[in-house]
C-alpha positions, 0 to 999 in steps of 0.5 A: 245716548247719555252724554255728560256735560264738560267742565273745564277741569281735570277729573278724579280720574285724571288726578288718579291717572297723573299720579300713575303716570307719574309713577311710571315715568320714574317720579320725573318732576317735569311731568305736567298736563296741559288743559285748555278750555274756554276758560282758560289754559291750565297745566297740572305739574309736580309740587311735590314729588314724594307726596305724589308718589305717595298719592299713586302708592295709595290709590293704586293699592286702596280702593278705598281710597280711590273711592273717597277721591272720587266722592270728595271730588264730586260732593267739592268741585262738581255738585256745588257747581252744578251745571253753573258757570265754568269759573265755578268748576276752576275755583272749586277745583283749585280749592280742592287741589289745594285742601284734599289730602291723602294719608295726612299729605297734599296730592303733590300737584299744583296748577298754573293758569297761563297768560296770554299777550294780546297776540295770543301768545303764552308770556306767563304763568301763574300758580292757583 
């Protein structure tokens, strides 16, 4: 059995199949994914509709450019980090949401980080 160790982050592939679904839900801009880690809670919504349509056109129909999502992905976010703290893979996930691009424009999505009251409550979030 091979087990791969968890990051408290969204994949290349969970970028690939946002802009996907994104696509398939008529481009609705309140599409947003939730993920909660020992790290913290994170949504992933729209930032920028056209350029998330944009994103999900080319890696839909350009292998190549899935392929250097996924090589950019690891060689920026996972390698540096190597197996290192989970603050690592945040940072490095939200410089590489913030800088990748495809075809000269942003992948369209942005992150927020929740904030939490002391009784567990979500009162906040902040755009990284």
């Amino acid at each position: 059995v091979v087990t791969k160790d968890l990051v408290p982050i969204w994949s290349d592939g969970d970028i690939d199949k946002t802009a996907e679904q994104f696509g398939e839900l008529n481009n609705d801009e309140d599409f947003t994914s939730i993920l909660v880690t020992q790290e913290g809670t994170f949504a992933l919504r729209v930032g920028n509709s056209s350029d998330l349509n944009d994103t999900n056109l080319t890696l839909g129909n350009d292998p190549d450019a899935k392929e250097k999502l996924s090589k950019n992905f690891n060689d920026r976010v996972l390698t540096p980090c190597n197996g290192g703290s989970n603050s690592c893979y945040v940072q490095n996930f939200i410089i590489f949401l913030n800088t990748y691009t495809i075809n000269g424009h942003s992948l369209g999505l942005i992150l927020y980080e929740a904030v939490y009251d002391n009784q567990g409550n979500i009162i906040n979030w902040i755009r990284r």
